[in-house]
BAMILUM-259748 format. One line per field, with one value per residue (C-alpha): residue number from 1; x, y, z. Coordinates in nm, 4 decimals, decimal comma. Each point is the difference from the previous one (the first is absolute). Layout:
N
seq NUM_...
c1 X_...
c2 Y_...
c3 Z_...
# end
This chain:
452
seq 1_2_3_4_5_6_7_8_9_10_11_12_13_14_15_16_17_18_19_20_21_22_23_24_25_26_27_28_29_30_31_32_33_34_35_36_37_38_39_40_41_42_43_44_45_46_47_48_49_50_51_52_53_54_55_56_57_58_59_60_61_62_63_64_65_66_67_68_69_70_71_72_73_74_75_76_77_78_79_80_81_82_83_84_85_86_87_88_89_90_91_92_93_94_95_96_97_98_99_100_101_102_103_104_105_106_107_108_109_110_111_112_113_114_115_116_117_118_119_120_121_122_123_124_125_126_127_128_129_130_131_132_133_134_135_136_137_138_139_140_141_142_143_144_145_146_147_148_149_150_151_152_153_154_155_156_157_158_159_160_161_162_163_164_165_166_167_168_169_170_171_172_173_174_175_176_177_178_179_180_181_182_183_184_185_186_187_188_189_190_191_192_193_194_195_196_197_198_199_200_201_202_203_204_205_206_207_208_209_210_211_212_213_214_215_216_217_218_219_220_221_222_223_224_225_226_227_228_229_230_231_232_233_234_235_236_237_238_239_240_241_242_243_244_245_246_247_248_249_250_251_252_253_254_255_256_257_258_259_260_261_262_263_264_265_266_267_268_269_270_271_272_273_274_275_276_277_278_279_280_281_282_283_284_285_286_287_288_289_290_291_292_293_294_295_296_297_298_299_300_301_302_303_304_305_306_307_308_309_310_311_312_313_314_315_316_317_318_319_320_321_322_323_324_325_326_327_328_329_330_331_332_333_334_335_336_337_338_339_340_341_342_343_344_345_346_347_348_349_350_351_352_353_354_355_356_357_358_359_360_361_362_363_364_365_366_367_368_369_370_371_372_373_374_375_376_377_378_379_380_381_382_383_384_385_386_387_388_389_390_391_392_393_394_395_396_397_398_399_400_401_402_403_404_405_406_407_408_409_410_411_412_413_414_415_416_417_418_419_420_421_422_423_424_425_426_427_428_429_430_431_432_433_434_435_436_437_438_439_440_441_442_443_444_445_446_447_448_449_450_451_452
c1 1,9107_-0,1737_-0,2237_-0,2759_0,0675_-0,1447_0,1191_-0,3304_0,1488_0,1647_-0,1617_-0,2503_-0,3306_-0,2620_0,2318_0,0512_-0,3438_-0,0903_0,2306_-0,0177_-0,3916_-0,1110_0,1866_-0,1730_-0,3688_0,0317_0,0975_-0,2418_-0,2607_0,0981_-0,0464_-0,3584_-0,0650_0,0605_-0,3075_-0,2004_0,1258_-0,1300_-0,3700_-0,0155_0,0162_-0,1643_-0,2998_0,0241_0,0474_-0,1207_-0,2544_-0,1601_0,1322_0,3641_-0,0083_-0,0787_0,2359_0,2716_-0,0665_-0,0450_0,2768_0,2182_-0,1049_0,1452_0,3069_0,0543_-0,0315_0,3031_0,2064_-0,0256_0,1793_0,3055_-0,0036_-0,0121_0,3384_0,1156_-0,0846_0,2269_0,2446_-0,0034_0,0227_0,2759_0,2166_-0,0470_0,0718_0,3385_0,0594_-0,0548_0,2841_0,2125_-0,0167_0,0210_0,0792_-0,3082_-0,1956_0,0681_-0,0494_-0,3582_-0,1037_0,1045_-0,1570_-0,3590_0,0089_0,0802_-0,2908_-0,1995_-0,0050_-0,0674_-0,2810_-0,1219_-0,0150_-0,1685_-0,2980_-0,0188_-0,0815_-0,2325_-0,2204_-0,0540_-0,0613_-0,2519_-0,1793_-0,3465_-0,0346_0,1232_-0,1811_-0,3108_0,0728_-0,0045_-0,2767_0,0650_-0,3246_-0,0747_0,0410_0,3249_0,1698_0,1295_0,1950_0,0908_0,1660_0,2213_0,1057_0,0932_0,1565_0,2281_0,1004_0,1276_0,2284_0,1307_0,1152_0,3401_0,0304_-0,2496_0,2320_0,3310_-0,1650_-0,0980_0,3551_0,1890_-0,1672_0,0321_0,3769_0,0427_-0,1992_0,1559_0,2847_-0,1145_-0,0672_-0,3630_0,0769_0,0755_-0,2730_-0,2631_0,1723_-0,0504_-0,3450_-0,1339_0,1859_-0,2528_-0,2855_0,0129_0,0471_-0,2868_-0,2529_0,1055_-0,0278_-0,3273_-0,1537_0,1724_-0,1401_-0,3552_-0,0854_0,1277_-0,0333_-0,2893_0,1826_-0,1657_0,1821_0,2444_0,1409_-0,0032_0,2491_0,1873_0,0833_0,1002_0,2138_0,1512_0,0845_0,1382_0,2120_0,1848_0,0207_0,1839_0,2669_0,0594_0,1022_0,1472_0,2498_0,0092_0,1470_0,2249_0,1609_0,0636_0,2096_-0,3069_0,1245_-0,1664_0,1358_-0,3060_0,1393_-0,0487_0,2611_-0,1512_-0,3406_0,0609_-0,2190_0,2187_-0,1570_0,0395_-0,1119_-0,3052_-0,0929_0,0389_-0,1957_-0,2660_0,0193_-0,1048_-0,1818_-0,2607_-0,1470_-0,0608_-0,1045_-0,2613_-0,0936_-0,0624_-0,1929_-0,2116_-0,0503_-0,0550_-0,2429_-0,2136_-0,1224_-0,0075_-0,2487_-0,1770_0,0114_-0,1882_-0,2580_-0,0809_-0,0241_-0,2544_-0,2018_0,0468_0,2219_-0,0621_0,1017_0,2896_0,1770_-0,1028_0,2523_0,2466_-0,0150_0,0218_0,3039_0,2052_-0,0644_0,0238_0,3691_0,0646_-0,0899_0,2343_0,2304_0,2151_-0,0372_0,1438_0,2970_0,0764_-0,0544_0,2515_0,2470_-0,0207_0,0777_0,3061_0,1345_-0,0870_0,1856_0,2957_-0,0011_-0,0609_0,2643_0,2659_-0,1357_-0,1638_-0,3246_-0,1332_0,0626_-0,2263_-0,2771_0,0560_-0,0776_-0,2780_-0,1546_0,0440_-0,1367_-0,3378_0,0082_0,0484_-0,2261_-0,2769_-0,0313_0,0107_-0,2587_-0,2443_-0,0377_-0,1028_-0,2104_-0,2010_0,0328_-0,1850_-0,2583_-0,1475_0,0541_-0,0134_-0,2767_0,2713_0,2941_-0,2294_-0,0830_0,3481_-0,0450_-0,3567_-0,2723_-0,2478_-0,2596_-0,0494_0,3557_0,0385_-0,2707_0,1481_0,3655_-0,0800_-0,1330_0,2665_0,2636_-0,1154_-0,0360_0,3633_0,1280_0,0328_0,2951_0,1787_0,0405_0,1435_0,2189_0,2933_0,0735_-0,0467_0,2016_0,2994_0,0194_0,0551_0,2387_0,2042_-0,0717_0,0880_0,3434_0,0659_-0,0754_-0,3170_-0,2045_-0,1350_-0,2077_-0,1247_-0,1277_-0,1552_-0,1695_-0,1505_-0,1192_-0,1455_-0,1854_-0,0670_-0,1690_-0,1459_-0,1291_-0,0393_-0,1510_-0,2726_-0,0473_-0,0600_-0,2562_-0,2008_0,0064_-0,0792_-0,2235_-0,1923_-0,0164_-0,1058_0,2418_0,1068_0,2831_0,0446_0,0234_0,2840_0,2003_-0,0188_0,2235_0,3522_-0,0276_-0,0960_0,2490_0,2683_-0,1052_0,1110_0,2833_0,1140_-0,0844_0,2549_0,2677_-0,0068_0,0352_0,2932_0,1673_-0,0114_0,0764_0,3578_0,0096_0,0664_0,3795_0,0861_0,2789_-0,1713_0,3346_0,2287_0,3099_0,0572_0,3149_0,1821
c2 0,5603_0,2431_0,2823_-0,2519_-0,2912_-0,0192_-0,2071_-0,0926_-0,2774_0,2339_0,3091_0,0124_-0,2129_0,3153_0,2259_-0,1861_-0,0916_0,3573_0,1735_-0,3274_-0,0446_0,4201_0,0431_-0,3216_0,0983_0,3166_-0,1576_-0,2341_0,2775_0,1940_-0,3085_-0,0354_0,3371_-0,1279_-0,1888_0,2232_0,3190_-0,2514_-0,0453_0,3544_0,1494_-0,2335_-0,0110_0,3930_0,0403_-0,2661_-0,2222_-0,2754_-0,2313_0,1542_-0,0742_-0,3454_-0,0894_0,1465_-0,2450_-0,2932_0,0776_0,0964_-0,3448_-0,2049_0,2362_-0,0534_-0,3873_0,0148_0,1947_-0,1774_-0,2780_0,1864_0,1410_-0,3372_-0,0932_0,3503_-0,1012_-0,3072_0,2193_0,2581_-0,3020_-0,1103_0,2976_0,1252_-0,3752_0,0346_0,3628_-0,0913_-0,3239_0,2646_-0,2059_0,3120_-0,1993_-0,1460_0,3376_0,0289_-0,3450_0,0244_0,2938_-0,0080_-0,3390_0,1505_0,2598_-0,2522_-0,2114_0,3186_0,1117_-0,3490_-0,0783_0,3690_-0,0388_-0,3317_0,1512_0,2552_-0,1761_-0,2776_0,2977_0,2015_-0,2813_-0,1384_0,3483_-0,1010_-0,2890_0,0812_0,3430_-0,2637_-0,2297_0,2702_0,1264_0,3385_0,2063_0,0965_0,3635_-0,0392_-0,2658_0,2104_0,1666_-0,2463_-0,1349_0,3412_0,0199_-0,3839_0,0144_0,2991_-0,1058_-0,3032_0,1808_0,1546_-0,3309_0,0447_0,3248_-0,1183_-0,3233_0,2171_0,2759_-0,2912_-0,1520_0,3047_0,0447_-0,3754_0,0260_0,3102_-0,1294_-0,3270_0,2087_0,2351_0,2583_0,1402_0,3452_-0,0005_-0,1837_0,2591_0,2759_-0,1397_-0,1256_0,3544_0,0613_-0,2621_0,1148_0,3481_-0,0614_-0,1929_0,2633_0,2937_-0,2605_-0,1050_0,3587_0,0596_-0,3427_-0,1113_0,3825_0,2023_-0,2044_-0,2327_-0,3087_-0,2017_-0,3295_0,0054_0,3155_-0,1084_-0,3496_0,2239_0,2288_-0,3108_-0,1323_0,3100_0,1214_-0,3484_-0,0536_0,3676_-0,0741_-0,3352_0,1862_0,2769_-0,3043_-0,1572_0,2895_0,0912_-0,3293_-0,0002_0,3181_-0,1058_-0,2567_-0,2822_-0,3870_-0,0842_0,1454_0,0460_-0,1697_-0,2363_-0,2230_-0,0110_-0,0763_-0,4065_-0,2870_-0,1582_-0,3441_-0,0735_0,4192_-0,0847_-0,3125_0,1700_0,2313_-0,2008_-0,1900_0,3240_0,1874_-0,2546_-0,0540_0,4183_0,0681_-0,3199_0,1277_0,3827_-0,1726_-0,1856_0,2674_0,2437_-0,2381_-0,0562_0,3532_0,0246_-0,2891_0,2524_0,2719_-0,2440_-0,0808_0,3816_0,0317_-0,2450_0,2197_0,3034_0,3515_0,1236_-0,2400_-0,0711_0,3591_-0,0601_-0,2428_0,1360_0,3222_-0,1815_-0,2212_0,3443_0,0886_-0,3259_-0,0035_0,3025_-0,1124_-0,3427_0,2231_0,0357_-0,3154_-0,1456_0,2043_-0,1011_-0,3293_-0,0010_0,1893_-0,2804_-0,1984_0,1913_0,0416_-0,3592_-0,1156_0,1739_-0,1209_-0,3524_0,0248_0,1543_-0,3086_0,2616_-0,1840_0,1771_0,3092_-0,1368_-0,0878_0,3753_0,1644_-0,2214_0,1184_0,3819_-0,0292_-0,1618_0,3399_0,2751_-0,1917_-0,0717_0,3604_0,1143_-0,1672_0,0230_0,3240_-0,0768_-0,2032_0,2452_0,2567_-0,2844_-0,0694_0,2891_0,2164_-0,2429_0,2717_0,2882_-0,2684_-0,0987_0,3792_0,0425_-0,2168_0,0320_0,2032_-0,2540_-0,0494_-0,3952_-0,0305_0,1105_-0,1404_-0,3406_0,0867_0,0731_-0,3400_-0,1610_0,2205_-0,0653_-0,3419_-0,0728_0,2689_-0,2768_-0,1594_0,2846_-0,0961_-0,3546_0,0989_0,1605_-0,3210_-0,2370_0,2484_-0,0030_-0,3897_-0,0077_0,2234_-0,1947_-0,2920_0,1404_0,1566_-0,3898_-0,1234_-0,1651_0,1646_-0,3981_0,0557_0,3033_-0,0905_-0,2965_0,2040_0,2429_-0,2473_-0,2058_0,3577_0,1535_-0,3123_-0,1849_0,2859_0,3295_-0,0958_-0,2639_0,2806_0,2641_-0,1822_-0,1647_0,3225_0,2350_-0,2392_-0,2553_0,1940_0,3165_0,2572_0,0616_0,2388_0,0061_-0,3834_0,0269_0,2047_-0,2047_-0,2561_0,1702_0,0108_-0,3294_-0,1480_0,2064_-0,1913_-0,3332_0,1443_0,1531_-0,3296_-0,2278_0,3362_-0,0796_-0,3627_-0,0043_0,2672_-0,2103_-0,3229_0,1700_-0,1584_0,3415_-0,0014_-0,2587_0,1133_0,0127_0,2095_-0,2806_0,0676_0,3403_0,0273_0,2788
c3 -0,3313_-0,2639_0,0542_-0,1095_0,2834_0,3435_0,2756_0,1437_0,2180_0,3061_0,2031_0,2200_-0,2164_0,0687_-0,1157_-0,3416_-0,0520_0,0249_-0,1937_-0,3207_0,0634_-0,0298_-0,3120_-0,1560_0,1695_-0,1919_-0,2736_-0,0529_0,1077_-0,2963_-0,2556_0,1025_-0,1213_-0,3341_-0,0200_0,2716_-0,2397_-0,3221_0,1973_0,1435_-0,3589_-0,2386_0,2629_0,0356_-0,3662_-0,2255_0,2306_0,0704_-0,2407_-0,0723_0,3891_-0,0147_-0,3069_0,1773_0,3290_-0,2288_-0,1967_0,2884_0,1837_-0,3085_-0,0472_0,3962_-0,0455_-0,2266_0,2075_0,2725_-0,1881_-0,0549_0,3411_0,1586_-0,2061_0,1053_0,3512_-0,0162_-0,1235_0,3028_0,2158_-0,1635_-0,0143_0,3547_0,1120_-0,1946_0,0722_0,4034_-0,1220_-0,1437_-0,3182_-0,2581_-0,3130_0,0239_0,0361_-0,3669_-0,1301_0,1680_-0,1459_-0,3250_-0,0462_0,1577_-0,2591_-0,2783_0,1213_0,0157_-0,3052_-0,1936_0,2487_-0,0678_-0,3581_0,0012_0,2517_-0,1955_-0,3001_0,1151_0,1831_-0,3119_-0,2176_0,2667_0,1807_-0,1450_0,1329_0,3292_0,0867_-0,1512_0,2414_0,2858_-0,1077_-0,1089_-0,0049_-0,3739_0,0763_0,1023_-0,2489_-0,2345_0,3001_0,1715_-0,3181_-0,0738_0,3349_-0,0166_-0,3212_0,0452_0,4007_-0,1633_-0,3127_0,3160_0,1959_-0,0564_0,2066_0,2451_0,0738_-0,0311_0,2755_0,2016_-0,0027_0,0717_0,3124_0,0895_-0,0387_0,2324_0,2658_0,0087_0,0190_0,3319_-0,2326_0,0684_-0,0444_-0,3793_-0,0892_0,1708_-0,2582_-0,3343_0,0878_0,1396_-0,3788_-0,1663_0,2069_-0,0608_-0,3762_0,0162_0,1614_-0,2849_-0,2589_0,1077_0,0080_-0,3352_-0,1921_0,2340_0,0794_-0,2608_-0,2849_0,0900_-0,0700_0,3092_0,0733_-0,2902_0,1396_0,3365_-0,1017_-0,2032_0,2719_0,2294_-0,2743_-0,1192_0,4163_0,0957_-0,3191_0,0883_0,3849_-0,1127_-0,2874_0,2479_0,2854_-0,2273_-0,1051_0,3560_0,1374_-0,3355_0,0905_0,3800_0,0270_0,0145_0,1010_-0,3788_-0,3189_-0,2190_-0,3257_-0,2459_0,0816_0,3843_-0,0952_0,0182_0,1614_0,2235_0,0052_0,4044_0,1013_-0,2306_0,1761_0,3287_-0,1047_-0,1504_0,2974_0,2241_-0,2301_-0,1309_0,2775_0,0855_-0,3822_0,0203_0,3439_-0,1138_-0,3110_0,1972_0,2402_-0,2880_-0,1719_0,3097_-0,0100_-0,3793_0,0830_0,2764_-0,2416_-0,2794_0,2597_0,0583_-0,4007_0,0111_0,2353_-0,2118_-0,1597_0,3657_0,1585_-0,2112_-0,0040_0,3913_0,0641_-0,2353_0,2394_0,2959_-0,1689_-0,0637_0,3319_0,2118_-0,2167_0,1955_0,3498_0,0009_-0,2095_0,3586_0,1051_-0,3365_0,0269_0,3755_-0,1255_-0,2451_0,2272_0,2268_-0,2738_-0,0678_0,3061_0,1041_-0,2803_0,0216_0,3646_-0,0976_-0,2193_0,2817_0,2062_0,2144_0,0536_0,3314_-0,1872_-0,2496_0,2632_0,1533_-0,3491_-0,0502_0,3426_-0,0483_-0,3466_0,1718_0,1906_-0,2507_-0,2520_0,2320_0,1138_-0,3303_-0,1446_0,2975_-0,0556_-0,4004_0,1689_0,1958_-0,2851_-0,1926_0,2440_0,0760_-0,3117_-0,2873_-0,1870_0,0511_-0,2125_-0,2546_-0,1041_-0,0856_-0,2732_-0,0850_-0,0095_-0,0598_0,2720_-0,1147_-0,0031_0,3409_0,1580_-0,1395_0,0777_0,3544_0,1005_-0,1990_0,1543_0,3790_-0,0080_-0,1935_0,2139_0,2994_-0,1569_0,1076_0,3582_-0,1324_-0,2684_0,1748_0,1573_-0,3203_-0,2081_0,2426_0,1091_-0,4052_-0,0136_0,2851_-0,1788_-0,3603_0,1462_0,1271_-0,3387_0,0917_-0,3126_-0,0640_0,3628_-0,1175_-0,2751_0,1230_0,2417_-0,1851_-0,2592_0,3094_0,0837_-0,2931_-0,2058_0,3212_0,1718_-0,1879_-0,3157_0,1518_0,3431_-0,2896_-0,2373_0,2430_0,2872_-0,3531_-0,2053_0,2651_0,3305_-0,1925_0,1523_-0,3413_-0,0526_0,3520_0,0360_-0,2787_0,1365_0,3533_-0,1699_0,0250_0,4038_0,0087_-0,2293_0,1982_0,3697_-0,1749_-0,1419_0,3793_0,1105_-0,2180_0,0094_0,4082_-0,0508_-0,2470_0,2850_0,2979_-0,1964_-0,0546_-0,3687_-0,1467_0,1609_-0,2761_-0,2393_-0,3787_-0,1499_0,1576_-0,1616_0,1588_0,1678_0,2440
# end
């Protein structure tokens, strides 16, 4: 076993969780501070409308990630499944095919997005002040797809393979890139949202050459090469098979609140750049519970696929633990200081006054979350991604959309009636995760041709 493996399938299950899960908390910690660094200094530097145009550009640019980490996700499933099997050859087949598939999906999105950004941020309804923006930071996030989908990848890989711990390093690498070339481009050269995509771009693209060289030089299970970048026809529909359903979940997720973030441009710039703070932030707060998730999904996997599955049930309960205490707290935080977060971004009083109602009310899907977050990752590590996806579709279409418009437009809460629609989505959501638990149905084999 390489420096890069991690038997996650043996040892005592709080142990494990602890020492994957803090690693991968951090790490994911860190990545927020991409987009909280991006809002912190356009809004301290360049204003209102930079501000905006990075949100609204950043909401779009997240959309399309979130397709190539769902394949990426079906990837991580697959690997620790065959790394718990002790399958090895198949390590490589898998990952040389997701980074095949990677890069031809990347350049197609890529493409299609530039050639169609008016119409879209039109369609969101980009306040005028902050279209031209909104459209630089959209236009250059997408140039930089390639290395966004590569960074994303990389860390997929490691984690399938127990490796939190490598991951953490190269994105405090990207992150701290980021920050210096932020203040260099947004607050030393004025360059507002351009320089703030440029700076993402420019820090993820070096975090993924310097991992890249790293993992070349140390005796990685995948030899980055021509010859090993190959779509193997049955590892793509595996992972087409896993990973559809998490990238159509994450863009269905991720277009539910780009149609929450279009309702508060309707109301107004203040409103607007009010969400788009409380966005960077609320990213933060579930920040930990996302990376507990996804260690359960891990660990549950490899587990799954050592035919361990009480071990998998074990990790699934100790996640609900660490992730539930951890974003309680974000919770309170939240609740009582919501003013004291927004000022970090901000010093507009409209903007905060907004923000804070916004932030309060959305702040309640805190408590429910944890639990969502981590019955998905138990049922991602089994291979279930097709009940997740359901599910959030079920919650985000049925319940947070309609709760948001008529609680925001017909009640006349307004901002605060938007942003009521995340907690309530998220009790349906619990609700249908419980079901699917007790009913036992996410025990059935979906990689059935794994073998001992």
């Amino acid at each position: 076993m390489s420096k890069f493996e991690n038997d996650l399938s043996t040892g005592n299950v709080w142990k494990q969780m602890l020492k994957f899960s803090f690693p991968f908390v951090i790490a994911n910690i860190i990545q927020v501070l991409y987009n909280v660094a991006d809002m912190i200094i356009v809004g301290q530097f360049s204003g209102t409308a930079s501000m905006s145009g990075v949100n609204i550009g950043g909401q779009i640019t997240l959309v399309v990630t979130n397709l190539a980490i769902g394949l990426c996700v079906g990837a991580t499933v697959l690997i620790a499944q065959y790394l718990g099997a002790k399958q090895r050859q198949e390590l490589e087949t898998t990952i040389g095919t997701l980074f095949s598939t990677l890069i031809i999906v990347a350049i197609i999105l890529m493409t299609s997005i530039i050639a169609f950004k008016k119409p879209i941020l039109r369609l969101m309804q980009t306040p005028e002040e902050a279209f031209s923006e909104a459209s630089s930071y959209l236009t250059i996030t997408m140039l930089g797809t390639v290395f966004i989908f590569g960074y994303n990848a990389l860390g997929a890989i490691m984690r399938g393979m127990g490796d939190s711990k490598n991951p953490m390093i190269f994105v405090a690498i990207s992150c701290v890139t980021n920050i210096f070339a932020d203040l260099l481009l947004v607050a030393g050269f004025h360059m507002g949202a351009m320089g703030a995509a440029l700076a993402t771009v420019f820090s993820q693209a070096i975090s993924m050459l310097l991992c890249i060289r790293y993992l070349s030089n140390n005796d990685f299970v995948f030899t980055f090469s021509k010859e090993n970048l190959k779509i193997n026809k049955e590892k793509l529909k595996l992972l087409l098979k896993l990973g559809i359903p998490s990238s159509i979940q994450n863009v269905v997720v991720g277009m539910s609140f780009l149609f929450l973030i279009a309702m508060a441009n309707s109301l107004g710039l203040a409103e607007s750049a009010a969400v788009g703070a409380v966005g960077k932030f609320n990213g933060f707060a579930i920040m930990p519970a996302i990376a507990i998730s996804a260690s359960v999904s891990a660990m549950s996997a490899q587990n799954i696929g050592a035919k361990e599955m009480g071990r998998a049930v074990k990790t699934l309960k100790v996640g609900f633990v660490l992730a539930a205490v951890m974003t309680f707290v974000m919770f309170l935080f939240a609740w009582f200081f919501p003013a004291t977060i927004l000022r970090a971004f901000v010093n507009d009083a409209a903007v905060i006054s907004e923000g804070s109602k916004y932030l309060r009310a959305h702040s309640l899907d805190y408590l429910l979350v944890p639990f969502v977050f981590c019955f998905n990752g138990l049922f991602i590590g089994a291979g279930h991604t097709l009940f997740s996806m359901i599910n959030a579709m079920i919650s985000s279409i049925i319940v947070r959309i309609p709760a948001a418009y008529i609680l925001g437009f017909k009640t006349g809460l307004g901002i605060t009636g938007i942003g009521l629609g995340a907690p309530l989505a998220t009790v349906l959501s619990l609700f249908c995760s419980i079901i699917f638990f007790l009913s036992g149905r996410w025990k059935k084999p979906v990689i059935s041709h794994l073998h001992n």
